[in-house]
N, C-alpha and C positions, 0 to 999 in steps of 0.2 A: 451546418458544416458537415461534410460528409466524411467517416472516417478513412476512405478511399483514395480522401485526397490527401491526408494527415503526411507529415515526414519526421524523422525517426533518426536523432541523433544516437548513433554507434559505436563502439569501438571495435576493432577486429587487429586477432592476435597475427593475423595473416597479414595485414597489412604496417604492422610493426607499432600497433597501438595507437596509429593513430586515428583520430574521430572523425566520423564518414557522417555525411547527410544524404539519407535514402528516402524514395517515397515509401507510402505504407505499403504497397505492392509489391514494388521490390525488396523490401525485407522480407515480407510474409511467403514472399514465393522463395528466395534463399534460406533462409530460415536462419538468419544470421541474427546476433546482438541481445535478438529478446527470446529466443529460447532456448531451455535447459533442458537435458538430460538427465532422465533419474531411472531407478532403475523399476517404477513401472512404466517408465513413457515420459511423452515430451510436455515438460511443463512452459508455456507458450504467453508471455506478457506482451499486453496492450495499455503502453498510457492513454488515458481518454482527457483529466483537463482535474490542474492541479493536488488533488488526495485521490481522485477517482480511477481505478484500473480495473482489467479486465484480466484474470488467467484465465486460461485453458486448460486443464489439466486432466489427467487419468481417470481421477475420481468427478468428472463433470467442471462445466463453467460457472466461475467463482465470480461475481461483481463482489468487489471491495468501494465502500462509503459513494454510492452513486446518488448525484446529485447534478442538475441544471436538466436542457430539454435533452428529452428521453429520443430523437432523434444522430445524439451523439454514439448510441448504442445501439441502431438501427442494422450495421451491418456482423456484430456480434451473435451469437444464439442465445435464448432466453434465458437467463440465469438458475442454475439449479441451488446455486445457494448465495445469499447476500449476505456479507457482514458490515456491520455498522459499529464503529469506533466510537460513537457519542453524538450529542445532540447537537453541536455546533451546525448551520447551514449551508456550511462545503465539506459537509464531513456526511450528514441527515436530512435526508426532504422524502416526505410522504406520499407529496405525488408523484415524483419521477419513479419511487419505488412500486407505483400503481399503476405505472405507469409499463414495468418492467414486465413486474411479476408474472411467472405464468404458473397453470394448475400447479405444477409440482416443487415450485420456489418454497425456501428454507430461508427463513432469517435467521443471523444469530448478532445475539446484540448484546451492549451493557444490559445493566438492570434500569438504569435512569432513561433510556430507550426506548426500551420494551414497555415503560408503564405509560407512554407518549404516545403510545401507537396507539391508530385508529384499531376496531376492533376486528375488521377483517386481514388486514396485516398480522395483528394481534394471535389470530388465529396459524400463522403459520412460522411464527415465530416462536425463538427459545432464548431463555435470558443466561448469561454467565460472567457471574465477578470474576472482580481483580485475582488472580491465583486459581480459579474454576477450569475447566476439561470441560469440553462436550465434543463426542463423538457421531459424526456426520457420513454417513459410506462408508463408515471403518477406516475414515480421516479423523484424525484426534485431534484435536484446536486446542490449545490453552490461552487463555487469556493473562495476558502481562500489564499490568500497571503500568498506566500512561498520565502523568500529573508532572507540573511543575515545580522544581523546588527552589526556583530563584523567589526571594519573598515578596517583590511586587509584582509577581508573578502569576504567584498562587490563586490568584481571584478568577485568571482563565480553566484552568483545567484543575481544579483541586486533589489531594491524593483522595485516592480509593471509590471513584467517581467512572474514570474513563477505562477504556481498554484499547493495549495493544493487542496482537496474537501470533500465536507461533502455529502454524499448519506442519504438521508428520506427514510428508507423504513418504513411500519408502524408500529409506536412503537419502532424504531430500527432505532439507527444513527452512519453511519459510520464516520470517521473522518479520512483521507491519506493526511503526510504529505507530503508527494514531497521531496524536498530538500530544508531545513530552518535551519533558529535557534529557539529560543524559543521568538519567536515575539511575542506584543501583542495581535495580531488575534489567536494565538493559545493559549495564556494563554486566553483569553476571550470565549473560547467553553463552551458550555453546553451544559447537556445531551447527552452526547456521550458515546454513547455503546459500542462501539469497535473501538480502534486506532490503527493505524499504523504509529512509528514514527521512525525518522531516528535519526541516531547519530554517523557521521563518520567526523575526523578532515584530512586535516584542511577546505572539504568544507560544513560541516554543524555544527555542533555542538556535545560537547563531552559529553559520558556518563551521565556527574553530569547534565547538563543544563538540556536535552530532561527529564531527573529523576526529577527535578523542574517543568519544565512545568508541565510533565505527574499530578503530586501532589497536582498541584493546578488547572486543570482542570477536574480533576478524573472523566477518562473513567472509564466504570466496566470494560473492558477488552485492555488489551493493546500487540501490539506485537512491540518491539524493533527488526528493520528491517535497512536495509541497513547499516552495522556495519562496513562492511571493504571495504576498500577503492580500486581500482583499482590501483589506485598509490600514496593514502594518509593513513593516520593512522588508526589504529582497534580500535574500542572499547569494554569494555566485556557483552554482556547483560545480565550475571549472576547479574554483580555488578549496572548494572542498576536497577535488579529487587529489589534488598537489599536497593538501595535508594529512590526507588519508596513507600515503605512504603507498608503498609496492606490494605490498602483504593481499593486499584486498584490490581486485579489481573495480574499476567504476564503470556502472552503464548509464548512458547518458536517455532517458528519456524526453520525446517533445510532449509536453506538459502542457502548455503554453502556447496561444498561439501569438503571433509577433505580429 
């Protein structure tokens, strides 16, 4: 699949909020839906296919949890820093990340990650727990607790295991959740500008929670991501966006292809 051909659910405040389906050319060349202004420059998202995305950003291009054929990411530029949410296999894969990688790629990962990795990976990677900092271009990452707290739950993502993160750029805060519920470490965010939050049962949570959290932590912009499950339930992120309230805008990424 070429991402050339990819299209790109919208919303645009010009057009009175309602959701637009554009190809990936035509957004990229308007530059409408998926990118942000901050006040070093334009920060620039690509869904690529269910946890996996692509920024563009000031401080260089970010793959987040890249994983299937390494062709999805053919018309991207080389990644100068990769982060890795956990070990699951739509979250972690070793060769698409060998696949990637070039001289100057940067991993940053859990600790349960980082000790999985083949050793030339190994070598260009940095490990950072739950509550951890690590500073990347004079971008400061923290890494947030991503664990489930429903109890027959627990078995998928246990506490103090996974990681979300929060990217500083300035004036501009990312928020990715990994795979969680709606922990107290995400209901406790502030100032976040742009989230990405998951919401697939039965191993993270459904519609209505991630729609709570999002509500009471209100990013200005929020993308409902990881929705369908490889072998567990769907969630809809229309109906997400309806319970998310006005506070918080929703952008609709195609994730998925249909």
């Amino acid at each position: 699949m070429s991402i050339s051909r990819r299209q790109f659910f919208v919303t645009s405040a010009a057009a009175g909020g309602v959701v637009t389906l554009l190809p990936y050319a035509a957004l990229a060349a308007a530059h409408t839906g998926n990118t942000f202004e901050t006040d070093a420059g334009e920060v620039t998202v690509h869904p690529v296919d269910h946890a996996s995305f692509v920024m563009e950003t000031p401080k260089g291009t970010i793959h987040v949890d890249p994983v299937g054929d390494a062709e999805n990411y053919a018309d991207f530029p080389k990644p100068d820093l990769i982060l890795i949410t956990h070990e699951h296999g739509d979250h972690y894969n070793a060769d698409t990340l060998n696949a990637l990688i070039g001289e100057d790629t940067q991993l940053l990962t859990n600790p349960a990650v980082f000790a999985m990795l083949p050793e030339d990976l190994k070598a260009k990677a940095t490990e950072v727990a739950n509550g951890g900092t690590h500073t990347w271009n004079d971008l400061m990452i923290e890494a947030i607790p991503a664990y489930n707290i429903t109890e027959d739950r627990k078995k998928f993502h246990p506490e103090g295991r996974d990681n979300g993160y929060v990217l500083n750029f300035e004036g501009f805060r990312v928020y990715v959740s990994g795979d969680t519920e709606d922990t107290p470490e995400m209901r406790d965010l502030s100032n976040i500008d742009l989230a990405f939050v998951c919401m697939n049962l039965p191993f993270t949570m459904d519609a209505r929670a991630a729609a709570s959290a999002v509500a009471e932590f209100k990013p200005t912009y929020v993308y409902p991501y990881h929705y369908r499950g490889r072998d567990g339930g769907t969630q809809n992120p229309e109906e997400f966006a309806k319970m998310v309230g006005t506070d918080v805008e929703v952008k609709f990424g195609d994730w998925y292809d249909e």
